[in-house]
C-alpha positions as CSV (number, residue, x, y, z in Angstrom):
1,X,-50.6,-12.3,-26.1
2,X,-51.9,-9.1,-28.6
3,X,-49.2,-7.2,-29.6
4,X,-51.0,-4.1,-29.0
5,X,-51.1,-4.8,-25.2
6,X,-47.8,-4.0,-24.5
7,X,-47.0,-0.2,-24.3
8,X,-43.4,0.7,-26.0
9,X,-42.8,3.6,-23.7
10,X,-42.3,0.7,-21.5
11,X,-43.6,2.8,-18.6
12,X,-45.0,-0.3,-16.9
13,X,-41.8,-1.5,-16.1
14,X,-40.0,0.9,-14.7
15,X,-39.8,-1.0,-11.3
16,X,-40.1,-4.2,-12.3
17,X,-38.9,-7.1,-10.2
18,X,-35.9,-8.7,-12.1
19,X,-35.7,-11.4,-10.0
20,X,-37.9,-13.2,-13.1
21,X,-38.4,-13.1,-16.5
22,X,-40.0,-9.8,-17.9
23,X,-41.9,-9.4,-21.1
24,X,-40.7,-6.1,-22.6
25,X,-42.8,-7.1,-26.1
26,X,-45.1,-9.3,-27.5
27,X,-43.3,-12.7,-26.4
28,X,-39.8,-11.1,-26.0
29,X,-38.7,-11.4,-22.5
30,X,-35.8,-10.1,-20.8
31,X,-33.6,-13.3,-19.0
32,X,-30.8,-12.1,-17.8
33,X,-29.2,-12.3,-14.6
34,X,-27.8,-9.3,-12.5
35,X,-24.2,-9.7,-10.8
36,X,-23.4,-7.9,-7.5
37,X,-21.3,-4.5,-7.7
38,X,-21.2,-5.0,-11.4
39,X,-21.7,-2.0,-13.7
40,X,-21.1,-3.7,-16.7
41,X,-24.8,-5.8,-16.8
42,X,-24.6,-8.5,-19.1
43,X,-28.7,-8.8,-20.6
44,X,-30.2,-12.0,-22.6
45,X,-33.0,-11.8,-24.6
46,X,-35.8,-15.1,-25.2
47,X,-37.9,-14.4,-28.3
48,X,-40.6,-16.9,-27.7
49,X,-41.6,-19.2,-30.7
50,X,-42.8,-22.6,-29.5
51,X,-39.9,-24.9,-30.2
52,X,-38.6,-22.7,-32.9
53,X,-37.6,-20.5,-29.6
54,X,-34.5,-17.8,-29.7
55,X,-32.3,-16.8,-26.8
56,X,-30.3,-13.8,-27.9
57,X,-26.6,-13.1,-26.7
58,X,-27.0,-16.3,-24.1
59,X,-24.1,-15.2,-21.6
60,X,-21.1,-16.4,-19.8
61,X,-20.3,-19.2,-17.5
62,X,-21.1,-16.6,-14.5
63,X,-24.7,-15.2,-15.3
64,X,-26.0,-18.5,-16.9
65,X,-27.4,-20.4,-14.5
66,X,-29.7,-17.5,-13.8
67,X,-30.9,-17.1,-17.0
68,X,-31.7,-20.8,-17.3
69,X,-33.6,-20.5,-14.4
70,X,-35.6,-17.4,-16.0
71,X,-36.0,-19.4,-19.4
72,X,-37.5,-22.6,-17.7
73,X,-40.2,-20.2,-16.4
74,X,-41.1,-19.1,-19.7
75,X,-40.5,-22.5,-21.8
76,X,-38.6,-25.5,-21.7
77,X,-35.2,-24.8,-22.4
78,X,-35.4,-27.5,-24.9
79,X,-37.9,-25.6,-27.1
80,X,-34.9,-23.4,-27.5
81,X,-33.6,-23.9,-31.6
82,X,-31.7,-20.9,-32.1
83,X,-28.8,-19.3,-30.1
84,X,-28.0,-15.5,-31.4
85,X,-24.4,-14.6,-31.2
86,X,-24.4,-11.0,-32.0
87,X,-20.2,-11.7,-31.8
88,X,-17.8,-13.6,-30.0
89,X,-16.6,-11.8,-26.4
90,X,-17.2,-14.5,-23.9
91,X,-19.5,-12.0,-21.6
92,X,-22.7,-13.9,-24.1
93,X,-20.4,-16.9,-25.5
94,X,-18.8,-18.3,-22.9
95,X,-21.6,-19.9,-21.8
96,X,-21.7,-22.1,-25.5
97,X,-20.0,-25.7,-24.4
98,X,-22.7,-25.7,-21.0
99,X,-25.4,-25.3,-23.6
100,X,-23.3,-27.6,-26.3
101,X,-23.6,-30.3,-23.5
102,X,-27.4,-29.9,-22.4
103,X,-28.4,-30.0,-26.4
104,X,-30.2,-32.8,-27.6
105,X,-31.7,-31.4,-30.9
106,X,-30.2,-32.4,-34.0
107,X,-31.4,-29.0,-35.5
108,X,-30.2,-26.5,-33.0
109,X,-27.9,-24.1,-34.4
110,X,-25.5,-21.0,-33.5
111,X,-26.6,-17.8,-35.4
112,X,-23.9,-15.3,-35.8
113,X,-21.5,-13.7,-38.7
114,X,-19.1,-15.8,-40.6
115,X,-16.3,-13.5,-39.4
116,X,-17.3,-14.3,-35.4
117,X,-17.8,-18.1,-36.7
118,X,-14.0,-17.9,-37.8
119,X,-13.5,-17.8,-33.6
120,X,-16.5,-19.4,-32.1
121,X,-15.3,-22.4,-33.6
122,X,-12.5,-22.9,-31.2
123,X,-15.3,-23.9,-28.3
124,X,-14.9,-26.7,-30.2
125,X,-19.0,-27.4,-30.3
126,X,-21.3,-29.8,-31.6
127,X,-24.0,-27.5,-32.4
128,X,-23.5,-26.4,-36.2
129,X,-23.4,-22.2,-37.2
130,X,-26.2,-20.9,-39.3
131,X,-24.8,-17.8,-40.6
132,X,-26.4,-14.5,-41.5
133,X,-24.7,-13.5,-44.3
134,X,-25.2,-16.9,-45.9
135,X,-28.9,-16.7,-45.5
136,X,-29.6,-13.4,-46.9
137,X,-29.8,-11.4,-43.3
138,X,-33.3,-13.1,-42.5
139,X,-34.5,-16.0,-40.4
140,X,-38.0,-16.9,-40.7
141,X,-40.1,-17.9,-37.5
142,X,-43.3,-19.0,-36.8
143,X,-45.3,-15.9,-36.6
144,X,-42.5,-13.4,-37.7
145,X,-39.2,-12.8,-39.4
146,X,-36.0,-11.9,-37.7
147,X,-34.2,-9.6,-39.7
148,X,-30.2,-8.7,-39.1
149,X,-28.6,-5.7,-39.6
150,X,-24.9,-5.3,-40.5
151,X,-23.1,-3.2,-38.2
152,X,-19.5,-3.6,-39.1
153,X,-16.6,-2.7,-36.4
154,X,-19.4,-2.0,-33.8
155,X,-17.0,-3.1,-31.8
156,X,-15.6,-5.7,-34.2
157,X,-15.6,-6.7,-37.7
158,X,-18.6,-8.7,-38.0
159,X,-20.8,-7.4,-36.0
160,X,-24.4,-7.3,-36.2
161,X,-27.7,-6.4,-34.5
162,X,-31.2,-8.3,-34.7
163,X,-34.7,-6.3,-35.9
164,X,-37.8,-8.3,-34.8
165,X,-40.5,-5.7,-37.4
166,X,-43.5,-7.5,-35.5
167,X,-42.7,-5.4,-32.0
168,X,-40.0,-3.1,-33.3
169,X,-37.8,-4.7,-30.7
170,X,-33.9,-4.0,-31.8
171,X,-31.2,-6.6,-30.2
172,X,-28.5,-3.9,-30.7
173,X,-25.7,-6.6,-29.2
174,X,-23.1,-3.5,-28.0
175,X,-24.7,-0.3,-29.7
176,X,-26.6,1.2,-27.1
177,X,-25.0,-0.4,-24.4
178,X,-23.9,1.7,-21.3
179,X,-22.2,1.3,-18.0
180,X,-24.6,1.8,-14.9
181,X,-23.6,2.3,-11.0
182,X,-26.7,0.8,-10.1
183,X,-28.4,-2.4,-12.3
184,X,-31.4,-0.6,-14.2
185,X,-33.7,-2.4,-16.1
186,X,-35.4,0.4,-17.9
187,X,-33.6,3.9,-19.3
188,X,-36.0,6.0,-17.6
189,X,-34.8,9.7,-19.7
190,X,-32.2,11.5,-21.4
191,X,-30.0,11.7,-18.5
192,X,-29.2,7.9,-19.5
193,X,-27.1,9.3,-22.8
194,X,-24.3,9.9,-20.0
195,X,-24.1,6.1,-19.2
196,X,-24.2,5.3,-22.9
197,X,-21.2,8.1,-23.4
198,X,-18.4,6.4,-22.0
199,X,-19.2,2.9,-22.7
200,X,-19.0,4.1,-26.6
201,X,-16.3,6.4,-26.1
202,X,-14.1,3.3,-25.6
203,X,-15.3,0.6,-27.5
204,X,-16.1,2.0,-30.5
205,X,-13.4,2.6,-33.1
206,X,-14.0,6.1,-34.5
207,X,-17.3,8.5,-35.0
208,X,-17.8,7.3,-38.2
209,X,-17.8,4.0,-37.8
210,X,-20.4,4.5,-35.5
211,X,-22.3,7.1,-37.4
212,X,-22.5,4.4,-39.8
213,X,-23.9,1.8,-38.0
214,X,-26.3,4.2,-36.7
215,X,-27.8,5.0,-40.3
216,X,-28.4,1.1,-41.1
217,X,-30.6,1.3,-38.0
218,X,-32.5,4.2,-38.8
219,X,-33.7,1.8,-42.0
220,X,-35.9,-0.1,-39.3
221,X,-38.3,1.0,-37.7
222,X,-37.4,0.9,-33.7
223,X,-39.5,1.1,-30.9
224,X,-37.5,-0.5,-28.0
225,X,-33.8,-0.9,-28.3
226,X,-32.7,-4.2,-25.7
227,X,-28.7,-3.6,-25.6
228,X,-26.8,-6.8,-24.0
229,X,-25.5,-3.9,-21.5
230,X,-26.6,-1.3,-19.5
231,X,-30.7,-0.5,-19.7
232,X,-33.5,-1.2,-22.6
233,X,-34.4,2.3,-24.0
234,X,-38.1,2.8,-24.6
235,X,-39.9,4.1,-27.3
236,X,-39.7,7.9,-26.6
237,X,-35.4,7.9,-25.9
238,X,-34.9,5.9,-29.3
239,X,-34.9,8.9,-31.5
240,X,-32.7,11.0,-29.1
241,X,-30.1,8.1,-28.3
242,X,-29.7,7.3,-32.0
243,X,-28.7,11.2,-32.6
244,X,-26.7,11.3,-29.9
245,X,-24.8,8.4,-30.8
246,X,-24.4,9.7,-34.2
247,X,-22.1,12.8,-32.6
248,X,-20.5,10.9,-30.6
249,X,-16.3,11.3,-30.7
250,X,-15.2,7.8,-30.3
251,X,-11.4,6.2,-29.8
252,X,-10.5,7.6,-26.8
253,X,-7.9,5.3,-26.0
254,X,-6.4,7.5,-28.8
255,X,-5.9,9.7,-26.3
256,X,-4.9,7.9,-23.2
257,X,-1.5,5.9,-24.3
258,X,-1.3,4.2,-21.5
259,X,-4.0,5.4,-19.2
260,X,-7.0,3.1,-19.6
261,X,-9.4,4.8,-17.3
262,X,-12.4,5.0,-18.8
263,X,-14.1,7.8,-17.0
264,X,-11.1,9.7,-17.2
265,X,-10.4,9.7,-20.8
266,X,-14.3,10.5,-21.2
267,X,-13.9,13.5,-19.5
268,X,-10.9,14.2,-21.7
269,X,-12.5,13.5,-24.6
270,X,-15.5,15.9,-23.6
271,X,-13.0,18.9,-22.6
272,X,-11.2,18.2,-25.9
273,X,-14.3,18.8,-28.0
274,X,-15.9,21.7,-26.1
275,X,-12.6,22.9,-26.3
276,X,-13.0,22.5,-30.6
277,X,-16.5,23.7,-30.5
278,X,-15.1,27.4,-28.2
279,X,-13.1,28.0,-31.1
280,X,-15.7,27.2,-33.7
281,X,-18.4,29.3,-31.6
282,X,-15.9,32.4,-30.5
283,X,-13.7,35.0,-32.6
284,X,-12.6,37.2,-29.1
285,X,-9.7,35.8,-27.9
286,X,-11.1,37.2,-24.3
287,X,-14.1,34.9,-24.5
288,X,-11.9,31.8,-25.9
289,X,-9.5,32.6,-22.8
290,X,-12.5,33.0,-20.3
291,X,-13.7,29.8,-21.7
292,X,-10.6,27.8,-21.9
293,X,-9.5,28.3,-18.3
294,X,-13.4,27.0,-17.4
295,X,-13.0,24.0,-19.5
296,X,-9.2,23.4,-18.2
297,X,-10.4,23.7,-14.6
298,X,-12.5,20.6,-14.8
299,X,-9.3,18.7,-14.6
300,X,-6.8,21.1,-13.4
301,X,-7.3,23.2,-10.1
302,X,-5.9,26.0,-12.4
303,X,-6.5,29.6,-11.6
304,X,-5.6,31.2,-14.5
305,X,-3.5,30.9,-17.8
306,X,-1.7,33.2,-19.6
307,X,-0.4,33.1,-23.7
308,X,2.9,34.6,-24.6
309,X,3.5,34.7,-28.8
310,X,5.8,36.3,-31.2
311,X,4.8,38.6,-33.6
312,X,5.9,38.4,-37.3
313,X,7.9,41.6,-35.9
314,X,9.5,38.8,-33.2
315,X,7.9,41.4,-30.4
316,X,6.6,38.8,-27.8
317,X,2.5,39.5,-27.6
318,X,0.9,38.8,-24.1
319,X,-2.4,38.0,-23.8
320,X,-3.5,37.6,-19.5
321,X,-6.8,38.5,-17.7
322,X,-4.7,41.7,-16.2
323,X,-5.0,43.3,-20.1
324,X,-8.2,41.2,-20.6
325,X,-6.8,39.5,-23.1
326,X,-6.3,42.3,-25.2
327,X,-3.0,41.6,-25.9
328,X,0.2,44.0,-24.8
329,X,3.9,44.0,-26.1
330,X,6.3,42.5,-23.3
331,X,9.3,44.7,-22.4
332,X,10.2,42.8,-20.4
333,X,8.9,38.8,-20.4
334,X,9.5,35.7,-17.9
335,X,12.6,33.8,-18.6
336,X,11.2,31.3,-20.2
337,X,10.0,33.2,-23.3
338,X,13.5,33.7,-24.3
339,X,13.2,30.0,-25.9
340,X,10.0,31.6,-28.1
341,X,11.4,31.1,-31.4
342,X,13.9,28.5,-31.2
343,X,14.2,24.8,-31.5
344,X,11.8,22.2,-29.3
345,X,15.3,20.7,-28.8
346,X,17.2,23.4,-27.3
347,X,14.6,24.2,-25.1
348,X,14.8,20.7,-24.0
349,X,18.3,20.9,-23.6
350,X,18.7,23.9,-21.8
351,X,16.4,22.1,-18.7
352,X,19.5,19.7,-18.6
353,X,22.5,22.5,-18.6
354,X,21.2,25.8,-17.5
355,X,21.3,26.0,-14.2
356,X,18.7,28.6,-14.0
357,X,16.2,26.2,-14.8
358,X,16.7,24.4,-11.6
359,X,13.5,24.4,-10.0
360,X,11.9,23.5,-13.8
361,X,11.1,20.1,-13.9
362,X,10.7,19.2,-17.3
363,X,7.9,16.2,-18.2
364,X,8.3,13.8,-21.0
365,X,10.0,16.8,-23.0
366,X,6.5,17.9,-23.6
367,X,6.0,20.6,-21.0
368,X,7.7,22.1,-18.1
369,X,6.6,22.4,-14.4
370,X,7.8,24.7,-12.6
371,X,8.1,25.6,-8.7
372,X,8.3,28.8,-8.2
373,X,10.8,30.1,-5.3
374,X,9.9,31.1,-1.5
375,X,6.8,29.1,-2.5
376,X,4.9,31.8,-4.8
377,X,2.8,29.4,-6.5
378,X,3.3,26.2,-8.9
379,X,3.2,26.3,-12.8
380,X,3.0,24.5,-16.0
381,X,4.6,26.4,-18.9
382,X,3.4,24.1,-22.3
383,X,5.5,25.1,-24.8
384,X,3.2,25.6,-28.4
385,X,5.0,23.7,-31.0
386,X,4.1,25.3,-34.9
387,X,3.1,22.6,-37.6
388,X,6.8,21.9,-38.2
389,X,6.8,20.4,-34.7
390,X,10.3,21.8,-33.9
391,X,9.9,25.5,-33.7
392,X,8.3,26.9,-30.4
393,X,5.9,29.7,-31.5
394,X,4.8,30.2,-27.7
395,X,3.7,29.1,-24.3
396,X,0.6,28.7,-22.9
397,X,1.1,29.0,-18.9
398,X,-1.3,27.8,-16.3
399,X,-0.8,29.0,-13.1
400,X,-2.2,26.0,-10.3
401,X,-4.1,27.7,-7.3
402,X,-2.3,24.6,-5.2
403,X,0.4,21.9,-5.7
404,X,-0.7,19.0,-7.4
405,X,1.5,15.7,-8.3
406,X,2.2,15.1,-12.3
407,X,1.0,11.9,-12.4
408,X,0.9,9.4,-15.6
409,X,-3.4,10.6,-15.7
410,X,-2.5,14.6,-15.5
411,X,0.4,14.5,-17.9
412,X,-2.2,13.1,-20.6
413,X,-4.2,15.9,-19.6
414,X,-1.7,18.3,-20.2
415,X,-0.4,16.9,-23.5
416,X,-3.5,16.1,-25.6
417,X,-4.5,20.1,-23.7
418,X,-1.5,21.8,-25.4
419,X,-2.7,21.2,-29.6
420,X,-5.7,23.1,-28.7
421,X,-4.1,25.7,-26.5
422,X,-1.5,26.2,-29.7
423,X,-4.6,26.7,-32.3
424,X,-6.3,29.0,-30.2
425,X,-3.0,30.8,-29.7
426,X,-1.7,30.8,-33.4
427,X,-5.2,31.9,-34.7
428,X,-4.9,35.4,-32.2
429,X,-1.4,35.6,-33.4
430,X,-2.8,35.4,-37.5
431,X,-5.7,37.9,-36.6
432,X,-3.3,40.3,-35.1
433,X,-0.4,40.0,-37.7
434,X,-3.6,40.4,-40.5
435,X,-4.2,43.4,-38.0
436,X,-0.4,44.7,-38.0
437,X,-0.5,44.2,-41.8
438,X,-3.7,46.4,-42.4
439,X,-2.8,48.7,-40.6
440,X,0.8,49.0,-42.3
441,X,-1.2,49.1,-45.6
442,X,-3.5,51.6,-44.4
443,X,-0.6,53.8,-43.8
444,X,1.1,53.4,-46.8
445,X,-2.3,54.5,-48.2
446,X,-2.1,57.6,-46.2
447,X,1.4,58.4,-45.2
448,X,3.5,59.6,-47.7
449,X,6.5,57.7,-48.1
450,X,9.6,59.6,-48.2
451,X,8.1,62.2,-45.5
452,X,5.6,60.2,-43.6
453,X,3.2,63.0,-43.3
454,X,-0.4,62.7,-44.4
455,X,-1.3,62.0,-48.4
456,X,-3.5,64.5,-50.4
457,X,-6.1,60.8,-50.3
458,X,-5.8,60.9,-46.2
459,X,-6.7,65.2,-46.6
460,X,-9.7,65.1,-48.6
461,X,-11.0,62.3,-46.2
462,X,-10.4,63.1,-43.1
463,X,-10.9,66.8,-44.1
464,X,-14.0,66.4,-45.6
465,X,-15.4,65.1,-42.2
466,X,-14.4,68.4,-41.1
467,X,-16.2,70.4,-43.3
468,X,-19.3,68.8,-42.3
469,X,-18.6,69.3,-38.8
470,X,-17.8,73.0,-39.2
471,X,-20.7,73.6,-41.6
472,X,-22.9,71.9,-38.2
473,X,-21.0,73.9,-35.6
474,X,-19.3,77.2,-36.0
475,X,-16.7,76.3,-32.9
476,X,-15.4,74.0,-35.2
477,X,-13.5,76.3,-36.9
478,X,-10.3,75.2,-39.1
479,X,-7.7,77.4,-41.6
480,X,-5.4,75.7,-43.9
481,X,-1.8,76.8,-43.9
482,X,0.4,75.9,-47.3
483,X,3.7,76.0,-47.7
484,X,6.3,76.3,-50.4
485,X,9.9,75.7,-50.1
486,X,11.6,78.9,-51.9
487,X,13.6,78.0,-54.6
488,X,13.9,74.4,-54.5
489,X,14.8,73.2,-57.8
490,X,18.1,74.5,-56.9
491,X,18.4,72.4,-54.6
492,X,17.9,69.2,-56.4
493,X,20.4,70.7,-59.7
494,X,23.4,72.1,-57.3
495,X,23.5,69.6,-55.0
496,X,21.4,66.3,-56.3
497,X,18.0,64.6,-55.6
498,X,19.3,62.6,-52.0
499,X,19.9,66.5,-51.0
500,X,16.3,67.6,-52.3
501,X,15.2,64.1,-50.2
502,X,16.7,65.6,-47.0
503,X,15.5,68.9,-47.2
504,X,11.7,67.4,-47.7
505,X,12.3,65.1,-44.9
506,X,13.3,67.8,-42.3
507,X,10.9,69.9,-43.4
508,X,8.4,67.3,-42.7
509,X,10.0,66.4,-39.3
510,X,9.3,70.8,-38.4
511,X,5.8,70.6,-39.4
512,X,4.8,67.6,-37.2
513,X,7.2,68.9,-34.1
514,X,5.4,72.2,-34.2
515,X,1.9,71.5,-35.1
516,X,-0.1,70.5,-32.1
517,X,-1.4,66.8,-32.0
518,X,-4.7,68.1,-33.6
519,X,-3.2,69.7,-36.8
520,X,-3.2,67.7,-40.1
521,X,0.2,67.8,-41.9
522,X,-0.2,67.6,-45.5
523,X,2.5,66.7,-48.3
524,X,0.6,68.1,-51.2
525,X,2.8,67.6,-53.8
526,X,6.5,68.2,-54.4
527,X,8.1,71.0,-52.0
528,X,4.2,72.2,-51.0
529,X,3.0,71.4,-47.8
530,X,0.0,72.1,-46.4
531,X,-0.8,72.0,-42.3
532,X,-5.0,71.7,-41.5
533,X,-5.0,73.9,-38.5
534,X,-7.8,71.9,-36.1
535,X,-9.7,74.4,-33.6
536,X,-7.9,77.5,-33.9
537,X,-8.7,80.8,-35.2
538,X,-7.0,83.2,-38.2
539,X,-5.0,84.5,-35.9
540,X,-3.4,80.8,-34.6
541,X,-3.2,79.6,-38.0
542,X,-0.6,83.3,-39.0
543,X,1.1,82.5,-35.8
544,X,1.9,78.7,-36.7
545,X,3.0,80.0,-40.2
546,X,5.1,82.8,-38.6
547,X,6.8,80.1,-36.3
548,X,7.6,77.7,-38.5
549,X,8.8,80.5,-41.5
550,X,11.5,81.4,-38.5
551,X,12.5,78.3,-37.8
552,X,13.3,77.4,-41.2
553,X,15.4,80.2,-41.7
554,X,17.6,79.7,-39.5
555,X,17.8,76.0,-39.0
556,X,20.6,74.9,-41.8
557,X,19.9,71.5,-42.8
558,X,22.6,68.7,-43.1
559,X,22.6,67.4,-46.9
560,X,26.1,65.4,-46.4
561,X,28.2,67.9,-47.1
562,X,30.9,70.3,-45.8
563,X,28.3,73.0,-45.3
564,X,24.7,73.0,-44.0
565,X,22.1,74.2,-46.7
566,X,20.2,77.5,-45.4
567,X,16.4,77.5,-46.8
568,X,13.5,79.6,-46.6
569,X,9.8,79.0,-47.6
570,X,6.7,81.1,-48.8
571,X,3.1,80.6,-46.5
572,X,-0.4,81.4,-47.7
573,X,-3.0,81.2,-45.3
574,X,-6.4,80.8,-44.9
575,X,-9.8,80.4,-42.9
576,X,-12.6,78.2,-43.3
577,X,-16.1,79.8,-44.0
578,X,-19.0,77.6,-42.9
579,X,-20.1,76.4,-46.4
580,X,-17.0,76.5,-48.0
581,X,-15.6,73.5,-50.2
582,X,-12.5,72.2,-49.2
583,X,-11.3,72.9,-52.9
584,X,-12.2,76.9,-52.2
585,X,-10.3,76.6,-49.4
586,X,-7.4,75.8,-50.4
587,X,-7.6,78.0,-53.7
588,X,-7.4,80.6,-51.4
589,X,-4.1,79.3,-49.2
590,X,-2.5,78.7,-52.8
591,X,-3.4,82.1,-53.9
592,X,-2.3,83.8,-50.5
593,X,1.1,81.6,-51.1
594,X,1.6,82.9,-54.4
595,X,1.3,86.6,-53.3
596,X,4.1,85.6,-50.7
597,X,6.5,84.4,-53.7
598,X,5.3,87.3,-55.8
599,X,6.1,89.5,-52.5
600,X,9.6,88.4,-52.0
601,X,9.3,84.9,-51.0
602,X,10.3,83.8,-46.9
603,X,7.2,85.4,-45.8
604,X,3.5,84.6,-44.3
605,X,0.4,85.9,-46.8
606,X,-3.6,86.0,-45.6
607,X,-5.7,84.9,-47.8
């Protein structure tokens, strides 16, 4: 029959009846045979040649028989030269001593890899092996060549997959191969990727051994892809399955331990890497939270969860929907964070000996459930384990909407759940330390040290903004109010530098206590001070001056020694013109001050 005949989309045999053979390509036909309640479809191939024939994967003991039958409708079976053995699981080998026994060709031979020859061998068979790897990957036919592709570790070490170039038909052995509820011949769209999923998920080692495998195929040029399980992919899925497959996280019985449930660890596997992909995609913790409990709810009935952390400052951080995950300071935390900080095997410990932790229950030392009392809800507190794996830097807590029982399937669940939890966690406790730090340096930048008020770099900031305002809006009116400590250099000489310290620090203490938030307190330089006076007028900026001139007087200061030290200080003050620099302005506090000192000192100047 002409190749071009045959349509690749394989559209035509969507509803085939496989009750016979079917020819997918020029002389290819599907044989297999399908088993009741079965979802693991075991498909043989015949590529027709005369009596240079190929059967392709030819089955086990169970499904035989009906292949034969679909074989002796195409050809004889005797015609048959060539058995493919893409490798050696008895679902396609098993079958090898029936057709040992019916052989009666001395040149009938068992194609496969030397490495699945190493264990074929124990059928103990007459027919001889005719290996791949010995004959330079190709085996030439009558009308075409058969070309094999090494696929190594796809699912085993020798593994390999057959390329017929004259249709484009791939025998991809166990790539591509899927489980299906119901027997489908044909992959009929992209929804078919989720039978392929966990079939691979399993089977296959690790992503890039199956990444790999996937390349040497793209080197062929595909059109139909006949898998020995699940459903032939046509033409227009070849493309998307191969990409697919190429992302695909593999080894999930990684994850499981002892849980072998397929489906399961699937689902797993896919909560695992959304999880990955949230914290790739999102910086707010809010949207990582709002996502997290979405993704943990597929197999937890959890309502919410809620992250308690320690700060480098050992404050415990809280992070619930309640503050939208903005994060607040616990006063006062749950019980439980008392063990943030200390060692994985206290906290173990402690659920053996405290008997406050009576209704915990604690799970394979890698998380704790809890019950609460008078039945207030059910909990699982995962305790977040830093890189040394002995330090608890927090707890992720998941609060269950109903009780649920811990079996061996949810304990997996919750453990493989809990490295994520702790990334997502420790990066929002790094961004807000880096926060905490910046902020600390940003302060030293514009506090000054000994007297914590405002630096002249903060003031010509800060107060340049004002200017602009003011210039914009009259209303926005502010004076400038300097100060000079009368006399201080005797300070420092009679009674030392730590005394000169103190004086400058209460000083600094009056100025912020009777300034209004809105004022600007200023340590110029030395013993000068000046206070930005925010919204007031000339005669609010005298009165502040006036104030604080009294209570300097007659506040003696405690310098550490028998007596208090009386001090006074000299004020200049001045308004803001609209228009004015900040420099004029305070030239004309300065020179306001200095008729004060000239005056007598202790006393308020206008300037």
């Amino acid at each position: 029959m002409d190749k071009k005949l045959f349509r690749s989309d394989l559209s035509h045999l969507v509803n085939v009846d496989c009750n016979g053979p079917v020819e997918i390509a020029d002389r290819v036909w599907w044989v297999g045979h399908v088993l009741p309640d079965d979802p693991f479809q075991c498909h043989v191939y015949l590529l027709e040649q005369g009596d240079q024939s190929v059967l392709f994967d030819p089955g086990s003991r169970l499904t035989f028989p009906g292949t034969l039958s679909k074989i002796e409708q195409v050809l004889p079976f005797t015609q048959i030269r060539y058995f493919v053995c893409h490798h050696q699981d008895p679902d396609i080998t098993a079958c090898l001593p029936l057709i040992d026994a019916m052989n009666d060709r001395d040149d009938a031979v068992v194609v496969t890899h030397w490495r699945a020859q190493a264990l074929l061998r124990h059928y103990g068979l007459k027919l001889p092996f005719w290996l791949v790897d010995q004959h330079d990957w190709r085996l030439e036919l009558l009308d075409r060549t058969l070309e094999f592709i090494f696929t190594p570790y796809a699912h085993f070490p020798g593994a390999i997959c057959s390329f017929d170039r004259h249709t484009g038909v791939l025998f991809s052995s166990d790539l591509f191969g899927g489980f299906t509820d119901e027997p489908t011949l044909i992959a009929r769209s992209e929804a078919h990727l989720e039978c392929l999923k966990p079939f691979h998920e399993h089977y296959m080692p690790s992503n890039d051994i199956l990444g790999y495998a996937m390349t040497q195929i793209e080197r062929v040029p595909v059109e139909i892809i006949a898998p020995q399980h699940g459903s032939i992919i046509p033409q227009p899925l070849v493309s998307f399955m191969i990409e697919q497959l190429k992302r695909l996280d593999c080894g999930i019985y990684l994850l499981g331990q002892d849980d072998t449930d397929i489906r399961r660890l699937s689902r797993l596997n896919a909560t695992l890497r959304d999880i990955a992909e949230t914290m790739l995609l999102y910086r707010d913790f809010r949207d990582i939270a709002t996502r997290l409990l979405e993704l943990v709810q597929r197999s937890l009935p959890a309502e919410r969860i809620d992250y308690y952390a320690a700060l480098p400052d050992e404050s415990i951080l809280v992070l619930k929907p309640e503050n939208r995950f903005s994060g607040t300071i616990e006063t006062d935390p749950p019980d439980f964070c008392r063990f943030i900080g200390t060692n994985r095997d206290f906290w173990i410990r402690m659920h053996a000996e405290d008997p406050s932790l009576s209704h915990h229950h604690l799970v394979d030392s890698a998380f704790c459930e809890e019950h609460q009392p008078g039945g207030q809800g059910h909990r699982i507190a995962i305790p977040l384990i830093g890189p040394s794996q002995q330090r608890i830097d927090g707890f992720a807590v998941i609060r269950l909407n109903q009780h649920i029982p811990i079996t061996k399937g949810i304990e997996q669940i919750v453990k493989q759940l809990a490295e994520p939890l702790q990334v997502a966690l420790e990066r929002e406790v790094i961004y807000r330390s880096i926060d905490i730090e910046r902020e600390k340096a940003y302060q030293r930048s514009i506090r000054d040290a000994l007297t914590g008020l405002f630096t002249r770099f903060y003031m010509l900031d800060v107060m340049g903004r004002h200017c602009a305002l003011h210039d914009r809006d009259k209303e926005a009116a502010f004076g400038a109010v300097m100060m000079d400590i009368d006399h201080f250099k005797r300070v420092n000489d009679n009674h030392g530098h730590s005394a000169g310290d103190r004086v400058l620090q209460t000083v600094a203490v009056m100025l912020s206590e009777h300034g209004r938030s809105t004022d600007i307190p200023v340590r110029y330089g030395g013993e000068e001070f000046i206070i930005f006076v925010v919204g007031r007028d000339e005669r609010g900026a005298l009165a502040l001056a006036e104030r604080l001139r009294d209570r300097l007087e007659n506040t003696p200061i405690d310098i550490g020694e028998e007596e208090p030290l009386s001090i006074t200080a000299s004020f200049g003050v001045a308004q803001r013109v609209q228009g004015e620099t900040l420099d004029a302005l305070i030239r004309r506090a300065d020179e306001a001050l200095y008729r004060a000192k000239e005056g007598g000192r202790n006393r308020v100047e206008f300037g």
